[in-house]
C-alpha positions, -999 to 999 in steps of 0.1 A, spaced: 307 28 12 280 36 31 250 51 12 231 63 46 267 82 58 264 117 48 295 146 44 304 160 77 287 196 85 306 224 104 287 247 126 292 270 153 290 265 190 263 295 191 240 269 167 242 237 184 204 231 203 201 217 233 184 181 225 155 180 252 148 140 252 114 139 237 97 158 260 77 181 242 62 152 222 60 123 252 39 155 271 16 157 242 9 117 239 3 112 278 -20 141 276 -39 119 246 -36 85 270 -55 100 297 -82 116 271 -83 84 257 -80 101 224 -64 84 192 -34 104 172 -51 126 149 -24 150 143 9 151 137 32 159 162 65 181 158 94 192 181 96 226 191 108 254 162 141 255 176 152 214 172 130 215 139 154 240 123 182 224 140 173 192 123 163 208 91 201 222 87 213 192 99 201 168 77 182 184 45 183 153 29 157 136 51 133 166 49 137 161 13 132 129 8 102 120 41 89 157 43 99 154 84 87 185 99 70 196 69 39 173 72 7 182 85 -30 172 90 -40 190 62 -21 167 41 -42 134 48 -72 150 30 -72 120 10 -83 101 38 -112 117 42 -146 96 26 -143 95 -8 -116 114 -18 -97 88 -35 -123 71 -51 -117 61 -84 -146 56 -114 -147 30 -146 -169 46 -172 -170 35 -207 -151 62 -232 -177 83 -250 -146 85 -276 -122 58 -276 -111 67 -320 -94 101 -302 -62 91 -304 -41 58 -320 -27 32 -303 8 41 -308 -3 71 -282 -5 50 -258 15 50 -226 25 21 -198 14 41 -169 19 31 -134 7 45 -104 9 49 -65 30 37 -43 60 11 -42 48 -19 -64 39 9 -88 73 27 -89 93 -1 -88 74 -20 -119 85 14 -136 117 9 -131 118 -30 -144 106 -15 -174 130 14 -176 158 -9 -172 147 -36 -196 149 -8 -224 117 -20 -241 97 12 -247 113 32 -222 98 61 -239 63 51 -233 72 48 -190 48 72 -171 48 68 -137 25 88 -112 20 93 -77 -2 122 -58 26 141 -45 20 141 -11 51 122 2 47 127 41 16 113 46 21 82 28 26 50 40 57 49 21 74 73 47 53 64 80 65 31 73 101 19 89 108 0 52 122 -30 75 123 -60 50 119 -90 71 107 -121 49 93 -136 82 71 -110 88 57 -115 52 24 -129 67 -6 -124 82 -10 -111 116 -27 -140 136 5 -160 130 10 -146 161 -14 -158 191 -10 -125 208 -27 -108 174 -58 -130 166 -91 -117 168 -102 -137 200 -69 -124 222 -73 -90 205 -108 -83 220 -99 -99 252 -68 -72 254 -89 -44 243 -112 -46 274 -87 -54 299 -65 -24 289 -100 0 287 -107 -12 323 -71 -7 338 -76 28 316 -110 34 336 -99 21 372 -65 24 379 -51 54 356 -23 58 374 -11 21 372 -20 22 334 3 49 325 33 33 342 24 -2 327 23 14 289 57 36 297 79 6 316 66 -34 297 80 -37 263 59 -61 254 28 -42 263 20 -30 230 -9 -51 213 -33 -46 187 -61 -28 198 -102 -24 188 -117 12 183 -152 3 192 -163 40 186 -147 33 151 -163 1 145 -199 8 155 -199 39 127 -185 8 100 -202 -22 113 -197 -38 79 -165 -46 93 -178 -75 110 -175 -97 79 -139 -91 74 -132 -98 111 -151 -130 105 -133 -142 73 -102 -131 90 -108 -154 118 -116 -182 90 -84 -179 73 -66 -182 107 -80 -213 114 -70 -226 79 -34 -214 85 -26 -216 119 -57 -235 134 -53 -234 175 -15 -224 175 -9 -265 183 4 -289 157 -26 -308 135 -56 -282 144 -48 -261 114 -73 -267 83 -46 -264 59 -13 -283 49 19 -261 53 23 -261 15 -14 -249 14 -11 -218 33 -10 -182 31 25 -179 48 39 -209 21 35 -183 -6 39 -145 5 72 -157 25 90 -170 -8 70 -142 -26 91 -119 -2 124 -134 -5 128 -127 -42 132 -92 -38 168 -96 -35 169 -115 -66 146 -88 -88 163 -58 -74 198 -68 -77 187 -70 -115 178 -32 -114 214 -23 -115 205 5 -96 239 37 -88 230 32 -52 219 2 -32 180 -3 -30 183 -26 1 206 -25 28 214 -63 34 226 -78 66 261 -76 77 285 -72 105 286 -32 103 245 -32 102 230 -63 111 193 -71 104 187 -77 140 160 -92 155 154 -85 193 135 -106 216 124 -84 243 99 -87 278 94 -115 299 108 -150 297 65 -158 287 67 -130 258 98 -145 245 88 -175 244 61 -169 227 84 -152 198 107 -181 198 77 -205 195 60 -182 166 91 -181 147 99 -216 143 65 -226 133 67 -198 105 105 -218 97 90 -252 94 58 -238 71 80 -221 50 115 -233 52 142 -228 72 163 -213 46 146 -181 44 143 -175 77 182 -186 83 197 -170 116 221 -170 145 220 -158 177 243 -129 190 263 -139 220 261 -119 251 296 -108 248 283 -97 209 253 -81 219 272 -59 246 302 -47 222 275 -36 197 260 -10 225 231 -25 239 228 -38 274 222 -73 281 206 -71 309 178 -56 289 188 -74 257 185 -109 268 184 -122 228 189 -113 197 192 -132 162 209 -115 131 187 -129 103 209 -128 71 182 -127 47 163 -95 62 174 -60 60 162 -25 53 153 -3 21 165 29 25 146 63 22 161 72 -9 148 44 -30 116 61 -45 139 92 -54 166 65 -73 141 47 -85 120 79 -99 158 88 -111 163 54 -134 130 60 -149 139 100 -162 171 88 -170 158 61 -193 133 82 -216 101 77 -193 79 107 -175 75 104 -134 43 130 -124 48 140 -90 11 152 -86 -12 127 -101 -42 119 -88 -64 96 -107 -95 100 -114 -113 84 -141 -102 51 -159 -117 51 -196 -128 13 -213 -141 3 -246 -155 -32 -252 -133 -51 -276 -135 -89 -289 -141 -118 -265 -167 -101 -244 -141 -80 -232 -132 -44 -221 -98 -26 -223 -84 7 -210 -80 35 -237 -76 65 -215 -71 81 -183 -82 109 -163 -61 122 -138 -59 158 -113 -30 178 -113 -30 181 -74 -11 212 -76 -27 231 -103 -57 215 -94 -66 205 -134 -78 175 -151 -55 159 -180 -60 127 -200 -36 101 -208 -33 73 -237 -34 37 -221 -13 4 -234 -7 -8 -203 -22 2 -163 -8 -7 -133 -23 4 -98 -11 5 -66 -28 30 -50 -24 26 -11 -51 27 16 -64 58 11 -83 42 -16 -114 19 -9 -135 22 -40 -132 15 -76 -165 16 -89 -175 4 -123 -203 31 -140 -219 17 -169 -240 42 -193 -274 49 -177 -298 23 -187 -329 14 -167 -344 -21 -160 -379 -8 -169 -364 10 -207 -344 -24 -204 -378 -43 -200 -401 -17 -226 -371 -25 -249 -372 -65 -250 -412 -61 -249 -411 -39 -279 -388 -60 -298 -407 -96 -292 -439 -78 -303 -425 -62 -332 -431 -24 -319 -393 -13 -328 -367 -27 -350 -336 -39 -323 -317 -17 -347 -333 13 -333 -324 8 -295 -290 22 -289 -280 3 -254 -239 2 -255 -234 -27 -234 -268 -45 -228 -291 -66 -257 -329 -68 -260 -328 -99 -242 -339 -119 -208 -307 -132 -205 -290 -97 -204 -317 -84 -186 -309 -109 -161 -277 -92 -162 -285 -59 -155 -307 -63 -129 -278 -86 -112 -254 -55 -114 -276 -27 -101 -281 -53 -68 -245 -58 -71 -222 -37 -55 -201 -12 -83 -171 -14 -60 -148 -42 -76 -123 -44 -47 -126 -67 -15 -136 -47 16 -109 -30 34 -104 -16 64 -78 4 85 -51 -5 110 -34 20 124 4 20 138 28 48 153 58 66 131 81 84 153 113 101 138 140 110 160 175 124 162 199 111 184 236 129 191 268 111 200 297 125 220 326 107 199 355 114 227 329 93 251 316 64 228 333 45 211 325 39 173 322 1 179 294 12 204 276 31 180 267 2 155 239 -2 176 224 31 160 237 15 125 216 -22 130 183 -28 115 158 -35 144 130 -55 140 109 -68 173 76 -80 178 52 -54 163 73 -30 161 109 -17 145 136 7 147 159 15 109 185 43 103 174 69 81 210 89 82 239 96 101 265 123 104 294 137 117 286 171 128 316 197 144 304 218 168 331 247 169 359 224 176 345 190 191 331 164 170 299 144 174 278 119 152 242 125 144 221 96 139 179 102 126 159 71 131 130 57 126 107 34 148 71 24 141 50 1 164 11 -7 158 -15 -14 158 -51 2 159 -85 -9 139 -106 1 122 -93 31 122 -68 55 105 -53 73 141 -30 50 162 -34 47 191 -15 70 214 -4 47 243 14 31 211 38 57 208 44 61 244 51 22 245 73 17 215 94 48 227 98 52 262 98 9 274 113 -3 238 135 28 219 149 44 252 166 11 270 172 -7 240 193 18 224 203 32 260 197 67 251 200 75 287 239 65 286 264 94 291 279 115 260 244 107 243 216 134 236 183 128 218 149 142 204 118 132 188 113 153 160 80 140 146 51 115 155 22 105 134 -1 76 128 4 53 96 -26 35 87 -23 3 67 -54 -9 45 -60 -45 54 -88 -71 35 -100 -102 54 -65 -121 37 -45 -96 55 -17 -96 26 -20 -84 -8 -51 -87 -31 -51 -81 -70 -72 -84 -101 -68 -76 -139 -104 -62 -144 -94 -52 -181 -71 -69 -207 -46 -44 -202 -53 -34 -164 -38 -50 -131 -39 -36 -101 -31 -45 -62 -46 -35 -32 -47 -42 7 -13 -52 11 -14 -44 53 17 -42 69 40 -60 38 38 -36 9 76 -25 12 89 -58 19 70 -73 -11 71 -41 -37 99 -59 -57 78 -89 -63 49 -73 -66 55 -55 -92 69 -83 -114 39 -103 -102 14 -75 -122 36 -78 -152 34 -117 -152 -5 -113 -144 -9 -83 -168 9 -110 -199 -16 -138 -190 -43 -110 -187 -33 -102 -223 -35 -139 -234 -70 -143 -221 -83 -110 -240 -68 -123 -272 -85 -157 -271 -49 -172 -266 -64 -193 -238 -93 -201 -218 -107 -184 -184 -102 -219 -172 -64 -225 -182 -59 -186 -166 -69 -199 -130 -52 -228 -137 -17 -208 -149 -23 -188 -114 -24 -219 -91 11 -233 -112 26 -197 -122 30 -213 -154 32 -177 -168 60 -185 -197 73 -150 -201 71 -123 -181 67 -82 -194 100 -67 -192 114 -96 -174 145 -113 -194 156 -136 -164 136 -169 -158 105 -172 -142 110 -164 -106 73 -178 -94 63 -212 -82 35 -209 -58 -2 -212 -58 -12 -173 -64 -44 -179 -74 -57 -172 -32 -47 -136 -40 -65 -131 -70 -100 -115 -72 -123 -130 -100 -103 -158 -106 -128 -179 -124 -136 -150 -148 -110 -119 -153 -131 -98 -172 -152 -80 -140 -155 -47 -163 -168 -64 -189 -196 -81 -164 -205 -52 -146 -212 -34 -182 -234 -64 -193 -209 -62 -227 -217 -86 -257 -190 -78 -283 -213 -90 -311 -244 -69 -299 -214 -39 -291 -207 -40 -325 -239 -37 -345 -245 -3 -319 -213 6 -330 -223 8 -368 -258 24 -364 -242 54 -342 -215 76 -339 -199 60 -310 -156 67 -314 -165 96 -328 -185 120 -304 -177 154 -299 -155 154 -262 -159 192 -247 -121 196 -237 -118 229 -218 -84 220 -210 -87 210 -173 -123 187 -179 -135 160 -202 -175 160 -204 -194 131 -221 -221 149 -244 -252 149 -235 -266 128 -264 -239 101 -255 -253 100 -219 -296 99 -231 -288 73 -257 -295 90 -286 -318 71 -313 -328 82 -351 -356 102 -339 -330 124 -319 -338 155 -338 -374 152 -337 -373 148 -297 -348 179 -295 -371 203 -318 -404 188 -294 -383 199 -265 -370 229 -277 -411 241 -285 -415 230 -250 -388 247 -232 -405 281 -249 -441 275 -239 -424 270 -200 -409 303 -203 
């Protein structure tokens, strides 16, 4: 059965809507091309098709908010807004550890390690999982969800998306812009292969910081791919990046077959919906493909990128047109995960005992210093985004994937000057002050901590790698089929998974829809192209490109008996480090999180997730004093992890991982950034009544006291009746 196939829907000849080929829409992005203006909006059909759509096909409103998403609703873009702090729990004894929750959060790699733990039945009870609620403007939805293992890599695998090519691009395609408009316009609408990444120099002279990722960027290229010519890269095949995330990619099959989930959470290749790949453009562009492809094969084996290609006769009986479809390969490995997939999975973790927060925005993440010179999470505070209050949560376990929106994770130990810092140690060596009586939570009367503290304050407080934005196009659209002109075998070009050179085309639902008396099948796709930098607005020309010279002929929307519409158009931005594929870090003993995934988060959220809960167990290992900071970078270059969280199957792993890992040498960032000695932690701890402050809880905010946050010593009360006379002398 076919999970994407909905019941048929009746309506009467007076409802059906004329489908108006994507005018409206096309109008609105040509307008933007010759303003040479980004998408900063989000585009919509007229009222009319909207509804149409909307009674058509409910589910997909439901489940991608099309037609119900606007600018407003990328807020969290905007500077800051999804920062997130690390501040030490003024009162970590407020609640026991059986409390304690395994909470996950964001976007896919959060979700689905949710769901591995609601269906290995280990305390299912204790599941939370989170997410802000605002479902159209993730990247979840913008993205197409295509799962292609060979696109599991970094960009400049390509030679049309390094660095070098991309700036030469840029300029020619501002001065064809500048000179010959005309020409431009019908270049961008008419060359499929047209469509390249792109620099927003506006965008990058406001961020010039930006400059050292493009740098490092171009580094790692030359250690993976060198000068696109056998022997000029730096590093052996087994040593690079593609080695790892392409096998990392493949297992999803493996971990989501294991989910038992009622509906399928990946539509895999077959002859009703291939995973098609489609070589499109000149003979030089696919060549280029052909080329790039193989060289991917040989660095990470043939067998995961196994494929044939289509026939001529095949391609035609499919629907598309040869002439225009010159190749294609069906990869059997590749494939698509459906829209539903965050409601099933959300679904599996209710179902199982566990809470799911659709409107969860974190905040604040609580630590304590525990043994080992180490820190761990005890709470969480997180915004209702609806009601708009603040709640806390009990923490076992934390698991972040928080998506591009969010570029800062800043550690904020208690306030504690270098010059008190330096009056302290002064005082102690000349035997001014007991040590006893200086109440410093995570730094000791000495030069060596000192040291430390001054370090940290230079430092930067962000813990995460820089990251910047990359920008592609999401276009929805609805396509209608007369049934009594094509054929059905015709239509399974509507059905296949397309994947093509930055840019992709997957089924979102399809339909058979009576109009009075005569029958017709509905079809809502999906196609996404990119990609713009470093910014969050794709490029207009983009959307023109990947619709009008890609969508239009490849499909042949043009054909008799077929009607379409674009029913939405808005820019997805992915968050991309210098590595261009994931990052991650376990900051805490009971903390991972990942980051800057780019372009591969939906093809890697499987093993992504069981990768957190195979970091998050040796995490655990190195808190405990089980082993050594040097045996956990060691585990991370062998994925010698032993047992997995939740995981009963065998170890799934064997690459070097370690290349994606921040602090590899030494896990414990938190603990660093705080200046924490457990030993000198622990003689504050008995002088004071840290664990046991009063918290203000109003119900909707947690406040630190304020004689948490000055430090208080034994001459607190004398100080507070001083400044209490004061205070009455001033007035």
């Amino acid at each position: 059965m076919d999970p994407l196939k909905y019941e048929a829907v009746h309506i009467d000849a007076s409802e059906d809507v004329k489908l108006r080929s994507g005018d409206k829409i096309i109008d609105e992005l040509e307008k933007l091309v010759m303003k040479n203006e980004p998408l900063a909006d989000v585009l919509v059909a007229d009222p009319d098709t909207l509804n149409h759509f909307a009674t058509l096909f409910p589910e997909i409103v439901q489940s991608n908010k099309v037609g119900k998403t606007s600018k407003d609703d990328f807020k969290m873009w905007e500077k800051h807004n999804n920062d997130v702090n690390i501040e030490l729990d003024p009162n970590p004894s407020s609640f026991t550890t059986a409390e304690g929750m395994d909470v996950y959060i964001g976007g896919p790699a959060a979700l689905a390690g949710a769901a591995i733990q609601a269906r290995s039945g280990q305390n299912v009870d204790k599941v939370l999982y989170g997410q802000c609620g605002n479902v159209g403007a993730s990247n979840w939805k913008g993205s197409a969800s295509y799962f292609h293992i060979r696109d599991a890599v970094p960009v400049y695998y390509w030679p049309d998306n390094n660095g070098a090519y991309t700036l030469y691009i840029t300029i020619k395609h501002y001065l064809q812009r500048k000179f010959q408009p005309e020409q431009y316009l019908k270049q961008v609408q008419s060359e499929p292969g047209w469509n390249k990444l792109r620099v927003n120099f506006k965008a990058y002279f406001k961020d010039p910081s930006v400059t050292w990722l493009f740098m490092k960027n171009q580094w790692n290229a030359l250690k993976d791919v060198g000068l696109y010519m056998p022997g000029t890269a730096l590093h052996s095949a087994k040593d690079s990046t593609a080695y790892t995330t392409c096998r990392h990619a493949s297992l999803t099959h493996q971990i989501l077959d294991e989910l038992n989930a009622p509906k399928p959470l990946i539509m895999k290749s077959n002859h009703l919906q291939y995973a098609l790949y489609t070589y499109l453009g000149s003979d030089k562009d696919i060549g280029m493909t052909l080329k790039t492809i193989n060289n991917i094969a040989q660095t990470v084996g043939e067998d995961l990128l196994n494929h044939r290609f289509l026939t001529k006769e095949e391609i035609s009986d499919r629907g598309y047109d040869p002439k225009f479809v010159t190749k294609a390969a069906v990869f059997e490995n590749d494939g698509y995960l459906p829209h539903y997939i965050n409601g099933v999975m959300s679904e599996m973790v209710a179902d199982a005992g566990g809470k799911v927060h659709d409107n969860m925005q974190l905040l604040k993440i609580l630590v304590k210093p525990i043994e080992n010179d180490d820190t761990t999470v005890t709470r969480i505070v997180w915004k209702d985004t609806t009601t708009g209050r603040e709640h806390t949560t009990p923490i076992k376990s934390l698991y972040l994937s928080l998506g591009p929106s969010m570029r800062q994770l800043k550690v904020k130990p208690p306030r504690y000057s270098i010059v008190k810092h330096t009056q302290d140690i002064l005082s102690v060596k000349l035997g001014l002050i007991d040590e006893r009586s200086i109440i410093s939570f995570t730094n000791e009367p000495k030069l060596c901590s000192l040291a430390g503290n001054v370090f940290n304050k230079i430092r930067p407080s962000n813990i995460m790698n820089k990251i910047m934005s990359a920008a592609g196009i999401s276009i929805v659209f609805m396509v209608k089929v007369d049934k009594s002109v094509v054929p059905d075998s015709k239509m399974n070009r509507f059905r296949d998974h397309i994947d093509g050179h930055n840019k992709h085309i997957v089924r979102l639902a399809e339909k058979e829809v009576w109009v009075g008396d005569k029958a017709y099948q509905y079809f809502v796709l999906q196609t996404t192209g990119g990609g713009h930098f470093p910014i969050k607005d794709a490029h207009a020309e983009t959307g023109l490109n990947v619709f009008k010279a890609n969508v239009i002929p490849l499909l042949c929307l043009e054909d008799e008996g077929i009607e379409y519409d674009i029913i939405q158009v808005r820019s997805c931005a992915r968050g991309i480090t210098a590595q261009n594929v994931f990052r991650m870090s376990a900051p805490a003993a009971n903390m991972v999180m990942i980051y800057g995934i780019g372009g591969i988060g939906m093809t890697t959220m499987a093993p992504n997730a069981l990768l957190m809960k195979a970091i998050m167990g040796l995490r655990q290992k190195v808190s405990n004093g089980s082993i050594s900071t040097t045996e956990f970078k060691l585990r991370m270059k062998t994925c010698d992890f032993h047992d997995i969280l939740h995981w009963t199957k065998p170890n799934p792993f064997d690459r070097n991982y370690a290349q994606f890992i921040d602090f590899l040498s030494n896990p414990k960032e938190i603990s660093k950034k705080f200046g924490i000695s457990a030993s000198w932690f622990e003689k504050v701890l008995k002088r004071t009544n840290y664990g046991h402050s009063k918290i203000f809880d109003n119900g909707s905010t947690i406040k630190q006291s304020k004689t948490f946050l000055r430090h208080q010593t034994p001459y607190a009360n004398t100080i507070r009746r001083i400044r209490t006379l004061s205070n009455y002398f001033k007035k």
